[in-house]
N, C-alpha and C positions, 0 to 999 in steps of 0.2 A: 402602727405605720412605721415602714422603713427607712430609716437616714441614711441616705448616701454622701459621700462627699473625697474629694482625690484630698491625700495628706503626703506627704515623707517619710516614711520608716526609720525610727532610728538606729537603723543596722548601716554602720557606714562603711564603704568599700574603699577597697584597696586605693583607689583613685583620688579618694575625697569627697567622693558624691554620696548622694542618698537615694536611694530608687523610692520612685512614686507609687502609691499600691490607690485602689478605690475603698475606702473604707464605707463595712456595710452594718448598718446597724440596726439589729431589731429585740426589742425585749431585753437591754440592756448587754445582749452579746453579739460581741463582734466579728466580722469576717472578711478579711481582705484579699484583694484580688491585683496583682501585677500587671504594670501596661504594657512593662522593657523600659521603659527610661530613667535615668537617674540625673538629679540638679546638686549642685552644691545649696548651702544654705541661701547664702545672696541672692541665687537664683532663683527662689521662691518666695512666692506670698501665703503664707500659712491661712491671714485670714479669708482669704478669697478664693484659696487651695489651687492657686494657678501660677505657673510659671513669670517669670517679669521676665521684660523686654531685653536685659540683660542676658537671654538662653538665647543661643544661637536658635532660627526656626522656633521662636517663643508661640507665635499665631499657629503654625500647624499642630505645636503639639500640644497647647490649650484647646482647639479644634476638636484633636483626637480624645483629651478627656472629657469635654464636655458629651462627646458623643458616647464614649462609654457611662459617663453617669446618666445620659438621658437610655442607655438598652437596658441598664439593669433596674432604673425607677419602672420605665415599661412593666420590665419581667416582677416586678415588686407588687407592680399595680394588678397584672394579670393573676399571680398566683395568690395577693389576699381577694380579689372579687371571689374566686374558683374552691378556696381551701379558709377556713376559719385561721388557721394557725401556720404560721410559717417563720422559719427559721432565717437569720443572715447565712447561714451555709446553704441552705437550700435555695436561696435567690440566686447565689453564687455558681452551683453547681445545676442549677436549671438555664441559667444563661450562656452556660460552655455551649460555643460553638463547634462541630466536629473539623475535622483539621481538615485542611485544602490539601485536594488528589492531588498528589503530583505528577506528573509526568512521566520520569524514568522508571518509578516503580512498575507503572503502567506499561511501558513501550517493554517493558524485559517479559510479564505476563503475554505479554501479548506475542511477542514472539516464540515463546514457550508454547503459548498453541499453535501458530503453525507447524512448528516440530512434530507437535503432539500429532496434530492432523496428516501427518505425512507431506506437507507442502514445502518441499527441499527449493524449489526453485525461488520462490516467495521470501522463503525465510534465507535464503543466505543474500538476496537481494539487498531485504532492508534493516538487517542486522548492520552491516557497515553504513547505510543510511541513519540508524538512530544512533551509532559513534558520531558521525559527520554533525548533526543537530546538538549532540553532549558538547563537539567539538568547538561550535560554533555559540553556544552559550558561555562555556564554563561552566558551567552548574547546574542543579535540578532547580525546574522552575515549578511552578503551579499552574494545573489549566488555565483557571483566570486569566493566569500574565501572556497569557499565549493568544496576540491580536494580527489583528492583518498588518501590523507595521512590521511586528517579529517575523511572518511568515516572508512577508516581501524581502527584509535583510536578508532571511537565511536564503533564501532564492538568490538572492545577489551574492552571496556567498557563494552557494555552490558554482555559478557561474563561473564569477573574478578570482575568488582564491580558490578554490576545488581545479579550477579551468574543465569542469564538465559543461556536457550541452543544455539548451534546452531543454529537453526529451527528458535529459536526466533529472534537471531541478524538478521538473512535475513531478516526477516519479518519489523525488526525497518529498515533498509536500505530499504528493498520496500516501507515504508511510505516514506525515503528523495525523493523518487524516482518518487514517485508518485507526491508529493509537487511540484517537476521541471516540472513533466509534465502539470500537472496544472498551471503554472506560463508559459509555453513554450505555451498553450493552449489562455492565455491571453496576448499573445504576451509582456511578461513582459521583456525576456531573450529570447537570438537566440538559434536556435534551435538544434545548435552544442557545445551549454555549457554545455549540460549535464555531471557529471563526472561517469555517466554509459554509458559502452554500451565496445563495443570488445577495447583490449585495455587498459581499462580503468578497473573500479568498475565491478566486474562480481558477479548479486547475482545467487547462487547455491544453493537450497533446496537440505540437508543430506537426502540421503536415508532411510527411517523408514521399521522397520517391520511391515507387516500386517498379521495377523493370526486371520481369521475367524473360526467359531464355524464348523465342520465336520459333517456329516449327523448322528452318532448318537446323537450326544448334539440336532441336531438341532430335532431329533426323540424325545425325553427328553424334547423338549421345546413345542411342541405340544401336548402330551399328559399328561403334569401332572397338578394336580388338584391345582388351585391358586383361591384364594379369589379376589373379585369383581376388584379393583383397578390393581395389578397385571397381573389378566388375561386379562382387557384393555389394557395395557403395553403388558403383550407380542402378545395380536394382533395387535398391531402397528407392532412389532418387523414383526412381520409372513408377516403381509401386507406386507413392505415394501421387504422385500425379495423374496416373492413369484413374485412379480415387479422386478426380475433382480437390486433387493438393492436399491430401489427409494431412493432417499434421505426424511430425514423425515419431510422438508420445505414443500417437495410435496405433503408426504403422510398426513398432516395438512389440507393443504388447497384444496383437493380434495373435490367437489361438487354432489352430488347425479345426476347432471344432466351432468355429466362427463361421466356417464356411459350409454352409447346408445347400443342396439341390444348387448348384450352380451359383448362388448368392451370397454375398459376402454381408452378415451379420451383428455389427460392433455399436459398442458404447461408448460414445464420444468420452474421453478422458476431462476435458477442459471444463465440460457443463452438462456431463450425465444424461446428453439424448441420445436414444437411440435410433439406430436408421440400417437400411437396406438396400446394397443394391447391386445390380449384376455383376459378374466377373466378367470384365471385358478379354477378348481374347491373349493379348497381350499381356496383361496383368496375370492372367490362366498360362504362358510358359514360363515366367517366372516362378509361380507355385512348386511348378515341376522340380525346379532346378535344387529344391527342397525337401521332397518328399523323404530323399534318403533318410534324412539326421530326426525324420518324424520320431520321436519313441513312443510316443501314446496318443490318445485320440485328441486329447487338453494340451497336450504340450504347446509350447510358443513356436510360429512358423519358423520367423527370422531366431538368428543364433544369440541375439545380444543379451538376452536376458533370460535364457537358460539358464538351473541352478542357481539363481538369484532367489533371495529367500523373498517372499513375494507377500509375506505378512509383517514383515517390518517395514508398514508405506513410506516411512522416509528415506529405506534405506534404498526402497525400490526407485523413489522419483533420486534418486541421488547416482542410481547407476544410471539411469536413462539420461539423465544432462551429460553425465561420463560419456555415457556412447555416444550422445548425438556431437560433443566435441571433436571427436576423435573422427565420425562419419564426415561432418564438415569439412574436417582439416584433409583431409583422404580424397575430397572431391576438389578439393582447393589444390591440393599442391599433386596430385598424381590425373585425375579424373578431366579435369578441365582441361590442360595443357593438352591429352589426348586425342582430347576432342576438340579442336582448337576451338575453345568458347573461352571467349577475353572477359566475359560478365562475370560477375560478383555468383559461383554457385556453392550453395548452403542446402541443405532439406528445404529448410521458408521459401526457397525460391522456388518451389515446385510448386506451390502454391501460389504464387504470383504468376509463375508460368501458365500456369490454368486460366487462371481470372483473368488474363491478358488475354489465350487463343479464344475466353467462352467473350471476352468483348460486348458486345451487344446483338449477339447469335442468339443465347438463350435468355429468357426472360427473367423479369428478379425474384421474382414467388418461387422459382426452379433452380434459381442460384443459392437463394434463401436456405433451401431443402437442402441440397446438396453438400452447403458449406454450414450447414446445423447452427445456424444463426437464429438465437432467440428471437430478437428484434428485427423485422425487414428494413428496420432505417441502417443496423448496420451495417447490411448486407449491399444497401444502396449506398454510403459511404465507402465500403472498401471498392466495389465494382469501377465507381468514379473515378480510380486513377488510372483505370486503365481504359477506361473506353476515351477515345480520344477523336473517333471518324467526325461526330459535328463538328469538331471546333477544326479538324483541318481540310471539312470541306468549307467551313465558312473563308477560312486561310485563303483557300484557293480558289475561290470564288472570287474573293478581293484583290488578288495578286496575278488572277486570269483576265477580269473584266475589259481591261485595257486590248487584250489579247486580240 
């Protein structure tokens, strides 16, 4: 049978004190195990092998050794039922607990894959979000320590000191979020530690306005006369709207040999469906205005990512954020002014632009298809901000009745 019991080592430190070890006794040899704490002599009761009330936190850290002599009698009691012969070193070394995940180790793996995976926009997102979280500790913590009081400060953080939005905090919470699943992924942490989920940390994306361009802007944006640069910019813009508001990741990396028997052919970039569907006439003179700079059947319509080495995925989504910057800015500060549209015009906006003219024209099962929405909830979610005719005919029902 094994003896256990907390002592003092008498190896005395620089300070004066003596560190506490668990001493472990079986078959007359010994084996001792370190808590971290060390008392001066006064401080201790040798025969009781506990702290006196004289240790500043004497009850907590009697507490803690009591609790350690009750995990290693445990481990004493399991491995003599299981094995005839056991060692004090071997109680010792069966009861090492494996050390707690931390965190940053974590968040740096974890961002090394997205790199790995080619996802430029992702990873440069929340690479200065897991600075912003180091910022806001000081230090690597341990899953564990990481509860919904930690998450809520750092939200408050990023709010009051950051002075970011809402939109934004969520966003730094989806990077902790994402860290745990990637650590729960690597079997670091069980799978019930997360401190999201019902219950618990709930992130909720604020509601934004969306207000796309109206059919005369968009009348405005077709027909006025713009210089070379611009008027590629706004056929991007046309393109991608005349496509039910393709995103402009897609409308990039479209390939001349995307387009078969009159139909345009593509894999959605975002979430790898595919879909189908006519060349509307208008989108069909813009092709034209291309055909020159074709060089082969594969090659990319649009010019942006020509010669772009196209097997280094990061390096590919890292030219496409380049370009869509620079496309933005072109529509912003040359494109718009032209066409006197005072609105906010981006690529995204051509996508709102849609969703605003298709309103509640076409149904959501068709909206769904179109805008290659996994889910038709959130299909019916995004639709919702722009369908507006109930709520202002109820308006004017109320404000006519008197009438």
């Amino acid at each position: 049978m094994a003896t256990i019991k907390a002592v003092i080592k008498p190896d005395k430190k620089k300070d004066g004190t003596f560190p506490i070890v668990i001493r472990i006794t079986k078959n007359r040899k010994t084996n001792y195990e370190p808590i971290g704490y060390s008392v001066t002599l006064d401080q201790w009761d040798s025969a009781k092998g506990c702290a006196r009330k004289n240790y500043p936190n004497s009850v907590r850290l009697n507490n803690l050794i009591a609790k350690r002599i009750a995990e290693l009698s445990a481990k004493a009691i399991e491995l003599e039922t299981e094995k005839q012969e056991v060692t004090a070193s071997y109680i010792k070394k069966s009861n090492k607990k494996a050390p707690a995940a931390m965190f940053f180790p974590q968040a740096e793996l974890y961002l090394s894959s997205l790199k790995a995976a080619g996802k430029y926009n992702q990873y440069t997102a929340d690479k200065p979000r897991v600075k912003h979280f180091r910022d806001f500790l000081k230090r690597d913590i341990a899953f564990q320590e990481i509860e919904v009081s930690t998450l809520e400060a750092f939200k408050s953080y990023v709010k009051n000191t950051l002075k970011l939005s809402e939109r934004s905090a969520m966003n730094h919470l989806s990077m902790v979020r994402s860290v745990f699943s990637h650590a729960k992924r690597d079997k670091l942490i069980k799978a019930d530690s997360s401190p999201f989920g019902k219950g618990k940390m709930i992130i909720k994306f604020p509601e934004t306005g969306k207000v796309g361009l109206n059919p005369a802007e968009i009348k405005r944006l077709e027909t006025v006369e713009l210089p070379e640069r611009p008027s590629h910019c706004r056929n991007l813009w046309l393109f991608a709207y005349y496509f039910a508001g393709m995103r402009v990741s897609d409308v990039l990396r479209l390939r001349w040999s995307d387009i078969q028997d009159g139909r345009l052919i593509y894999v959605m970039g975002k979430n790898d469906k595919v879909g189908t569907l006519k060349v509307p006439e208008k989108a069909n003179q813009i092709l034209t205005q291309y055909e020159s700079s074709k060089r082969y059947k594969d090659d990319f319509i649009f010019p942006e990512l020509k010669d772009v080495d196209v097997k280094d995925q990061f390096v590919f989504e890292r030219t496409i954020a380049f370009k869509t910057s620079a496309i933005d800015k072109c529509l912003k500060k040359d494109v718009a002014p032209a066409a006197n549209i005072t609105k906010k015009l981006t690529m995204h906006i051509a996508r709102h632009s849609f969703a605003s003219e298709a309103g509640d024209k076409i149904s959501i099962q068709m909206l769904q298809k179109l805008y290659r929405h996994s889910n038709i909830t959130t299909t019916v979610g995004y639709q919702a901000s722009f369908i507006n005719k109930d709520a202002d005919d109820a308006l004017d029902a109320v404000l006519n009745s008197g009438a």
